[in-house]
C-alpha positions as CSV (number, residue, x, y, z in Angstrom):
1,X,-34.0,-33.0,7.1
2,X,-32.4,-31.2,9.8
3,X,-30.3,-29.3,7.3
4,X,-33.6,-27.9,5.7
5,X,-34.8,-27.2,9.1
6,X,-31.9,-25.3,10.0
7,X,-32.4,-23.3,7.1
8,X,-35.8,-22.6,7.3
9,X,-34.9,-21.4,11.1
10,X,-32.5,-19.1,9.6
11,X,-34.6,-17.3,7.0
12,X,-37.6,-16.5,9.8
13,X,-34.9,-14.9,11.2
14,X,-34.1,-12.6,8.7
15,X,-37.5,-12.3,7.7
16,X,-37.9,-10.4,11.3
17,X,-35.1,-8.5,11.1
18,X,-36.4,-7.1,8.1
19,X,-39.7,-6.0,9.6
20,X,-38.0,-2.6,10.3
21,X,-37.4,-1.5,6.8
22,X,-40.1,1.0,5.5
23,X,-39.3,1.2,2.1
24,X,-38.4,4.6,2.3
25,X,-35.7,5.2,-0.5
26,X,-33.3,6.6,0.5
27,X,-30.9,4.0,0.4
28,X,-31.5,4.8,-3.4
29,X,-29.8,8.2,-3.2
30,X,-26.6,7.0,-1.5
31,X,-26.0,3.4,-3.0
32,X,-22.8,3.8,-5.6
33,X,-24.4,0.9,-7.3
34,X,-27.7,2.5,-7.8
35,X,-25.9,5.2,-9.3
36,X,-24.1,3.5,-11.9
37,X,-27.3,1.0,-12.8
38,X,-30.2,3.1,-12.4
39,X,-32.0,-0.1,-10.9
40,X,-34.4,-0.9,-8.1
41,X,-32.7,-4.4,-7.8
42,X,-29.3,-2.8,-7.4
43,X,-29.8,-0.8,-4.5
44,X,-30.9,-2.4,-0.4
45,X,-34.5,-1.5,-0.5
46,X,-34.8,-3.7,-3.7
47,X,-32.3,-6.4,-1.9
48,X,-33.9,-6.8,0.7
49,X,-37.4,-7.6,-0.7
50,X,-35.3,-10.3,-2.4
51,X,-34.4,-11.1,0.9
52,X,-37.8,-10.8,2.3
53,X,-38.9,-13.6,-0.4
54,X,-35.7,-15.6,-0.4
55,X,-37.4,-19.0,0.5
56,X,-39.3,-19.0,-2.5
57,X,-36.7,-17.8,-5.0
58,X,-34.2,-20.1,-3.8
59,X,-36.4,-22.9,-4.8
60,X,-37.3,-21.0,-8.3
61,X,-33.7,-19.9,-8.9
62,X,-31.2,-19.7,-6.7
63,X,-28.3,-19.0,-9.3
64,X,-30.3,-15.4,-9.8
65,X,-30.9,-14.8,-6.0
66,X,-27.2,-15.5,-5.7
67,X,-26.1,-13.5,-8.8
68,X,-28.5,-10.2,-7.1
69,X,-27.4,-10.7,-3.7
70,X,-23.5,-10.6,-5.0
71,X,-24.1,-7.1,-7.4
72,X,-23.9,-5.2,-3.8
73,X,-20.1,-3.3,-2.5
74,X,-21.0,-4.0,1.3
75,X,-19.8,-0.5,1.8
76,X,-22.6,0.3,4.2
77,X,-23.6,3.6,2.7
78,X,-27.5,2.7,2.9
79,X,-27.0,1.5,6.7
80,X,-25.3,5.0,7.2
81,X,-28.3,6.7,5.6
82,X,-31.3,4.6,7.2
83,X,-33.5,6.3,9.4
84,X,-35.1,3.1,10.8
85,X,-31.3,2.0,11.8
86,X,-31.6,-1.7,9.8
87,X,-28.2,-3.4,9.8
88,X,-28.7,-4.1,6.4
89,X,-25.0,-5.0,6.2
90,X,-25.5,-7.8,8.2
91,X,-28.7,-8.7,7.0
92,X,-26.9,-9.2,3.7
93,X,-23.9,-11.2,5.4
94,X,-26.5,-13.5,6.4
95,X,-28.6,-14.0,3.4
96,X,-25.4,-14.6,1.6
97,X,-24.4,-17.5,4.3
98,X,-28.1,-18.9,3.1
99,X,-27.4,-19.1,-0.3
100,X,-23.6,-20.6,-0.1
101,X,-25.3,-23.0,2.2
102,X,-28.3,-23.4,0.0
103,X,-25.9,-23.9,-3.2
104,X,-22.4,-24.5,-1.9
105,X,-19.9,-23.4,-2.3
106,X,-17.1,-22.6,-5.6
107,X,-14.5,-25.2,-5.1
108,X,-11.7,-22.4,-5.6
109,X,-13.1,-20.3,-3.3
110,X,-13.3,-23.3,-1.0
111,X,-9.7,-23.7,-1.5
112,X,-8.6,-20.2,-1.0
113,X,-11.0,-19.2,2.0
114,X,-10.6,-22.9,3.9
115,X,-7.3,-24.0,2.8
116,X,-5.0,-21.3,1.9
117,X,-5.8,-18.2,3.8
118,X,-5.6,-20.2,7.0
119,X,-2.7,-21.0,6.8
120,X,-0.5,-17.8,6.0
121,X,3.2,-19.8,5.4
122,X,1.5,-21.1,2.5
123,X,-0.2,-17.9,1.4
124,X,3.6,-16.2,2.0
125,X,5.2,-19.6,-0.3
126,X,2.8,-18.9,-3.1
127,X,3.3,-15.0,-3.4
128,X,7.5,-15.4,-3.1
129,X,6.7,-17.7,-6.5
130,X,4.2,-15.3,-7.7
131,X,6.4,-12.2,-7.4
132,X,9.2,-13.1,-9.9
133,X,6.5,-14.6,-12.5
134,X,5.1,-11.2,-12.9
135,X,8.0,-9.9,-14.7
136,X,6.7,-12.3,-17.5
137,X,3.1,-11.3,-17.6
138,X,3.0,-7.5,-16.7
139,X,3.9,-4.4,-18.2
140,X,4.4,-1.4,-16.6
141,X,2.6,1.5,-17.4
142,X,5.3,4.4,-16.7
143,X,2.5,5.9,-14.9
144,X,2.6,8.5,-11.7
145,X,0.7,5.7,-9.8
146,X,3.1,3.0,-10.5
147,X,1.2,0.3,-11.9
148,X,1.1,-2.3,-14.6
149,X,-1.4,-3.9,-16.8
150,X,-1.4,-7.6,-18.1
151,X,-2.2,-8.4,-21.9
152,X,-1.8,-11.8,-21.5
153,X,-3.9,-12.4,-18.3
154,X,-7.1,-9.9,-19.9
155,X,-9.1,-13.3,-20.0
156,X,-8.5,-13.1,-15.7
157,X,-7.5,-9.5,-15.0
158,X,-9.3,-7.7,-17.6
159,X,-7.8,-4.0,-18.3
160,X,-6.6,-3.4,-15.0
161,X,-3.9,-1.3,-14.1
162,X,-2.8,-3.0,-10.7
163,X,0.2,-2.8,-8.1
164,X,2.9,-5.2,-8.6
165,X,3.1,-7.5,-6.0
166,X,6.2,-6.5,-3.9
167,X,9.1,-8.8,-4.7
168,X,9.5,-9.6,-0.7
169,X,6.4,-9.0,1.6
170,X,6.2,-7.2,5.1
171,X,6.9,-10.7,6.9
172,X,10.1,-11.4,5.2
173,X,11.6,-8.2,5.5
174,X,10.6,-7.3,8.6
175,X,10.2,-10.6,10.4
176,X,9.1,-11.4,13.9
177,X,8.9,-8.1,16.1
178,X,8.9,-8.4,19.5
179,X,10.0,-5.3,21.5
180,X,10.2,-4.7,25.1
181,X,7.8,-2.1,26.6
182,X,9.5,1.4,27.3
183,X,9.2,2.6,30.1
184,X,6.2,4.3,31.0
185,X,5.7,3.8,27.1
186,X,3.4,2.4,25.0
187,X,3.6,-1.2,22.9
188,X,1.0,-2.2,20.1
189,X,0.4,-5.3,18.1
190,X,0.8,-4.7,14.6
191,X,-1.6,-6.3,12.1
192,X,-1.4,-5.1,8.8
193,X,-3.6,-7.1,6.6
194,X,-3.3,-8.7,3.5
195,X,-2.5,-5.8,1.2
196,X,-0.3,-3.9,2.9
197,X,1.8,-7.5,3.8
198,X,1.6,-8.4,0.5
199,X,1.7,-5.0,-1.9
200,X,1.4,-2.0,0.0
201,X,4.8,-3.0,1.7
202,X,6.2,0.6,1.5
203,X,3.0,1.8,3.6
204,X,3.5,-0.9,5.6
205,X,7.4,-0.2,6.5
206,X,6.2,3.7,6.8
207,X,3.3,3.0,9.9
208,X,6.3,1.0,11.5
209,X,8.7,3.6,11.3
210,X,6.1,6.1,12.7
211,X,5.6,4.4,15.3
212,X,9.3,3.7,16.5
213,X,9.5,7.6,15.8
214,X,7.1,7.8,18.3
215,X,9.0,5.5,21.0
216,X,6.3,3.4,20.4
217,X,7.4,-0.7,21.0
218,X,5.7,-3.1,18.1
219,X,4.6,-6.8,18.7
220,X,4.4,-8.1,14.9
221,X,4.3,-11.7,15.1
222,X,5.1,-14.8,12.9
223,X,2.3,-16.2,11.6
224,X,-0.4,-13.7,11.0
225,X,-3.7,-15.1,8.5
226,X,-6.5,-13.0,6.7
227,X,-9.1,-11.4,8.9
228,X,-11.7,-13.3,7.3
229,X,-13.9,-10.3,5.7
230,X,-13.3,-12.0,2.1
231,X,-14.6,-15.4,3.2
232,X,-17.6,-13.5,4.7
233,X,-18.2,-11.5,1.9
234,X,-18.6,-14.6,0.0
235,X,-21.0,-16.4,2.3
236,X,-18.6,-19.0,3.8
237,X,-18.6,-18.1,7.1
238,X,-16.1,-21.7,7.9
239,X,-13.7,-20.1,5.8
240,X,-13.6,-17.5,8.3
241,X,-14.0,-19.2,10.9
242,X,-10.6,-20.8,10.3
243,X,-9.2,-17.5,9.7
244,X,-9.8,-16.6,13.3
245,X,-8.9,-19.7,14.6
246,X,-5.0,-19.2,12.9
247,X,-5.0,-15.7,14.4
248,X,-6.1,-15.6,17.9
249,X,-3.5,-17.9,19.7
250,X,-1.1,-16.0,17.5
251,X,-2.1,-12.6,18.5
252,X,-2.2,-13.7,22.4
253,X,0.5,-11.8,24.1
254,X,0.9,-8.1,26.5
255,X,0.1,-5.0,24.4
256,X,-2.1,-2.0,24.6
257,X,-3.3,-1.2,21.9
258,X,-4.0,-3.5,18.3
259,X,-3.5,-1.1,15.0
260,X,-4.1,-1.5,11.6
261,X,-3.5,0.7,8.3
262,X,-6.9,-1.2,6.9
263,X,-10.3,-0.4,7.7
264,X,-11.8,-3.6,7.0
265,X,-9.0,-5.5,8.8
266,X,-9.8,-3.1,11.6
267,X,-13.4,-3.3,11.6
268,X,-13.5,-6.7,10.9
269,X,-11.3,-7.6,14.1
270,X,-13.1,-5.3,16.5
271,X,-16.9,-6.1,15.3
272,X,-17.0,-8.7,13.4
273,X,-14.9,-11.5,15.2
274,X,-16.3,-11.1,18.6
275,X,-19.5,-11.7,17.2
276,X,-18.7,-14.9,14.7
277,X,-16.2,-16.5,17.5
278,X,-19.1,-17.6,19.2
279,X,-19.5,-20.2,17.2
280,X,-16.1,-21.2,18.1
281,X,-16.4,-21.7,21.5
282,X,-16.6,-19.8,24.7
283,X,-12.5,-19.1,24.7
284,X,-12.7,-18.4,21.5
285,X,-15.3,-15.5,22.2
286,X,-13.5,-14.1,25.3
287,X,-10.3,-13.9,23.3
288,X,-12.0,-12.1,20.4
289,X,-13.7,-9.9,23.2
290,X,-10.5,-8.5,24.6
291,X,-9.0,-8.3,21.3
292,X,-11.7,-6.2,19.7
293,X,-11.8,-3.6,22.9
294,X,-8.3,-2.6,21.9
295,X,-8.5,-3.0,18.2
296,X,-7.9,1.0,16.9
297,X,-7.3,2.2,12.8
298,X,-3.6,3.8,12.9
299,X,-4.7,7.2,12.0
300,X,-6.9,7.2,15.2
301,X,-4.2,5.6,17.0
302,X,-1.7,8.2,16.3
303,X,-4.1,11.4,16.5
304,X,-6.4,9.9,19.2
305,X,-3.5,8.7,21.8
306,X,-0.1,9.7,20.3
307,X,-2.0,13.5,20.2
308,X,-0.5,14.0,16.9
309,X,-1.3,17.5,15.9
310,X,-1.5,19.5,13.1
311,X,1.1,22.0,11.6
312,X,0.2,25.4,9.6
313,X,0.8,24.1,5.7
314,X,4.6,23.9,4.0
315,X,5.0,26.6,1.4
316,X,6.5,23.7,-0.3
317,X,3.9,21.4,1.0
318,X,1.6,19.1,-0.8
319,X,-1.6,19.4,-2.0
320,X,-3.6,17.1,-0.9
321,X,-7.7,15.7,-1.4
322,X,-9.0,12.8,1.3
323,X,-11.0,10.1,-0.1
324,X,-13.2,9.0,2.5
325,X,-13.3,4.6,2.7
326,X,-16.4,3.7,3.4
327,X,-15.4,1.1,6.7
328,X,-13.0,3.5,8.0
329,X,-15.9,6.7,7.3
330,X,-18.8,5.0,7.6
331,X,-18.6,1.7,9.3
332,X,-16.0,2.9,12.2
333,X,-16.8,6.8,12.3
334,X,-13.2,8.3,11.9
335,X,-13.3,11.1,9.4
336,X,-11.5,13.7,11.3
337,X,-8.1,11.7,12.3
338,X,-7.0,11.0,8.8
339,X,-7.5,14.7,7.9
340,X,-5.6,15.9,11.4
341,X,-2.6,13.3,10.5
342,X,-2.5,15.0,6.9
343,X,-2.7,18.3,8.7
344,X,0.3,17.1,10.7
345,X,2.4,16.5,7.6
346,X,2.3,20.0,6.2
347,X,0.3,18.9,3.9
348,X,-2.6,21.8,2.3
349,X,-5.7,19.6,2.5
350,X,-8.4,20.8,-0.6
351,X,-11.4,18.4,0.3
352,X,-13.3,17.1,-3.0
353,X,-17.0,16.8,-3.7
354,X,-18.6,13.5,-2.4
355,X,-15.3,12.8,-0.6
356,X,-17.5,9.8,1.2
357,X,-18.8,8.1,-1.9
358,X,-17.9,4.7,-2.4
359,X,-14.8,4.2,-4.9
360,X,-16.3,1.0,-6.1
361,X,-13.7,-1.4,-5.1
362,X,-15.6,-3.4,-2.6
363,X,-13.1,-6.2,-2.6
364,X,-13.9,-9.1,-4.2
365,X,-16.5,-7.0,-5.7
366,X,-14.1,-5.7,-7.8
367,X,-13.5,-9.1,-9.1
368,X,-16.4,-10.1,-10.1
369,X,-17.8,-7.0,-11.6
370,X,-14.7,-5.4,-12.9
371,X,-16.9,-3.3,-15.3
372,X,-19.2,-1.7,-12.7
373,X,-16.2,-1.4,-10.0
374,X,-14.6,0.5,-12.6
375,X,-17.8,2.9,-13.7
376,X,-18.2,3.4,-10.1
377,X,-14.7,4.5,-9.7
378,X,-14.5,6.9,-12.2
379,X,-17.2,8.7,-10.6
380,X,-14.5,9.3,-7.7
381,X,-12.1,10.2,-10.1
382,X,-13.5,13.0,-11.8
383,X,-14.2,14.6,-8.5
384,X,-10.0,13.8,-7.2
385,X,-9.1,15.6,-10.6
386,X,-11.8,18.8,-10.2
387,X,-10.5,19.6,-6.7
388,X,-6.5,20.0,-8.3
389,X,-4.9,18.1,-5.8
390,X,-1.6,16.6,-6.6
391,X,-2.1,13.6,-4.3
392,X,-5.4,11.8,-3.5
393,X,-5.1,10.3,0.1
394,X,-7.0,7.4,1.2
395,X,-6.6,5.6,4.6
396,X,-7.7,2.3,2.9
397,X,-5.3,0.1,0.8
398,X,-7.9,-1.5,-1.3
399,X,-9.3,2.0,-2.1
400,X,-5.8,2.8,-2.6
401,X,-5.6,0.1,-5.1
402,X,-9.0,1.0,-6.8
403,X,-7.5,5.0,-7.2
404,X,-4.4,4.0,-8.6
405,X,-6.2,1.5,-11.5
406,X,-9.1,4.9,-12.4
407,X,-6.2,7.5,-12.4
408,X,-4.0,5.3,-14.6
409,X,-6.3,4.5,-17.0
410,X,-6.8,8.5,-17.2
411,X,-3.2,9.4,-17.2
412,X,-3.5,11.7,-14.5
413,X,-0.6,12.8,-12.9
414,X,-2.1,12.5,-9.1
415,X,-0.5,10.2,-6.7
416,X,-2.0,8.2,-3.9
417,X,-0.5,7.6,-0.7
418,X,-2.1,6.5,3.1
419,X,-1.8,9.8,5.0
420,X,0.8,7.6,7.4
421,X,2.8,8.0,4.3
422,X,2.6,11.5,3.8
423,X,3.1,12.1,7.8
424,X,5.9,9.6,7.5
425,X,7.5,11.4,4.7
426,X,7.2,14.8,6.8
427,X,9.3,13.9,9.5
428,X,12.1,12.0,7.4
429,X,11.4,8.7,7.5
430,X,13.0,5.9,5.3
431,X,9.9,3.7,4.9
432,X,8.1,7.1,3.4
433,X,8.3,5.8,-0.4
434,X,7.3,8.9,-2.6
């Protein structure tokens, strides 16, 4: 009984949180799945009058309230666009912790949100295994973006065209960093995510050697888990919970600054946790408080306090288009530093149309609805290939990620790379792979 009237707590509360929403539209004009559906359902105005009726179609059917409530890339475009400021984003965060409570929760989501993200020396054991095994089940494509498909996994991976995992990630090569201040210098904790840990290692190995350039001392430590944002995404907030629990003590130690080469990581650490670590405990919160005030995207990092500038374009340099990621554009506000850094690497940068439209990756959105991920992202495509830019630059690996699969199955010849990549490259740098 308390259970249901926990529940019935929760959705009043979203029901006056929603009070703000006028219906307006314009959400509609904005939404990347709206644009690819055509339907009311698919874009926030239609979510949230699910939302707004959610008590009663949980009882009716709470496999279809679930199934809507999922068809949605959390890429805060509508928030961006909504004149009566609803946090939609987090209205959906919520009404997606109702319905995993309501329903509970997949039992291999279970494992890998509560069990094996948590605890990242497992999560490192299982990719080592994983990375050799691919050799048997992909093939590459001989593509410009370096990826491979998998015939023999289509009933899992469908046709994507993917990024190998690297045979050793971030944390094995690199190991435990822990370098003295300079002095009168600067010394960051480095926190690269999942992806760039795990298959973005070359971007990874490039923001380290940037910073070094840069005289810059690096506190990477043993031990780091997932941010979390998947489990949340999904509606199990324990899941993330745990997440932050494994990460805080590890992250404890005397640094300026926190930076990431992933939006969501970045957003997720310096929003997100201070405001779910309550629920921890009052230490908890205070830790994720401090934590978030110096929590800063790399490109921002390195324009913003480095004072990076930009160069007058290489006759020989690149041309380059910026995709905008939505957390990094949209849920953080940095659309200028990526585009100075790229500045700063000789690059020429030719901007594309819609250069903030959604790619359509969404993260786990991508794998559950592969097909409409992939519709989405072909949308970004065609406007990469108009502007006749040899490299597409995204500040995002899971956009990265989403680029390379659209632009393979094309056979375009365009390359994506983080602009810390091409900025790397610029002023000689080893971990610069081109």
């Amino acid at each position: 009984m308390s259970d249901l009237h926990s529940l019935a707590r929760r959705l009043m509360a979203l029901d006056d949180r929603l009070a703000a929403c006028m219906r307006c539209g314009l959400c509609q004009a904005v939404c990347p799945m709206f644009g690819a559906t055509m339907k009311e359902a698919d874009v926030a105005r239609g979510k949230l009058a699910l939302i707004n009726n959610l008590a009663h179609e949980l009882i009716c059917d709470p496999q279809a309230v679930a199934g809507k409530l999922d068809r949605c890339l959390l890429c805060g475009s509508c928030e961006a666009a909504c004149p009566s400021g609803v946090n939609i984003t987090e209205i959906f965060f919520e009404a997606r912790e109702v319905v995993n409570a309501y329903l509970g929760l997949h039992p291999l989501k279970k494992m890998i949100f509560r069990f094996l993200l948590p605890r990242p020396g497992l999560f490192n054991v299982s990719v080592r295994v994983g990375a050799p095994l691919q050799r048997l089940m992909l093939r590459r494509n001989h593509d410009a973006q370096e990826t491979a498909c998998a015939p023999l996994l289509t009933f899992l991976l469908g046709d994507r065209h993917v990024r190998p995992l690297a045979a050793r990630p971030l944390s094995a090569l690199v190991g435990r960093l822990d370098e003295p201040r300079p002095e009168g210098g600067l010394r960051v904790a480095f926190y690269p995510g999942c992806m760039a840990d795990k298959l973005y290692v070359d971007m990874a190995r490039a923001c380290l050697d940037v910073l070094h350039h840069h005289k810059v001392a690096i506190f990477l430590p043993e031990g780091l888990a997932c941010c979390g944002m998947p489990a949340l995404a999904s509606g199990d907030v324990t899941g993330m919970l745990r997440q932050i629990s494994a990460n805080l003590p590890v992250l404890r130690g005397d640094y300026d600054y926190l930076v990431t080469p992933c939006p969501t990581c970045t957003k997720t650490l310096a929003e997100l946790w201070p405001r779910y670590a309550r629920r921890l405990g009052t230490l908890e919160r205070e830790a994720a408080g401090r934590l978030a005030e110096n929590t800063m995207d790399i490109t921002a990092f390195l324009t913003d306090v480095l004072k990076v500038t930009a160069l007058p374009p290489h006759e020989d340099g690149a041309t380059v288009t910026y995709h905008d990621s939505c957390h990094l554009a949209k849920g953080l506000g940095i659309r200028r530093q990526p585009r100075d850094l790229i500045a700063a690497s000789g690059c020429r940068l030719v901007e594309m149309e819609e250069a903030d439209r959604c790619c359509g990756c969404g993260g786990s959105f991508n794998l559950s609805h592969y097909d409409l991920s992939r519709r989405i992202g072909q949308r970004k495509r065609d406007r990469i290939v108009e502007s006749g830019a040899a490299v597409a630059a995204a500040a995002c690996p899971a956009c990265m990620m989403q680029l390379e699969d659209v632009l393979s199955h094309n056979h375009d010849p365009v390359i994506v790379r983080h602009p810390v990549q091409l900025y790397a490259k610029h002023l000689g740098l080893g971990g610069a792979s081109q």
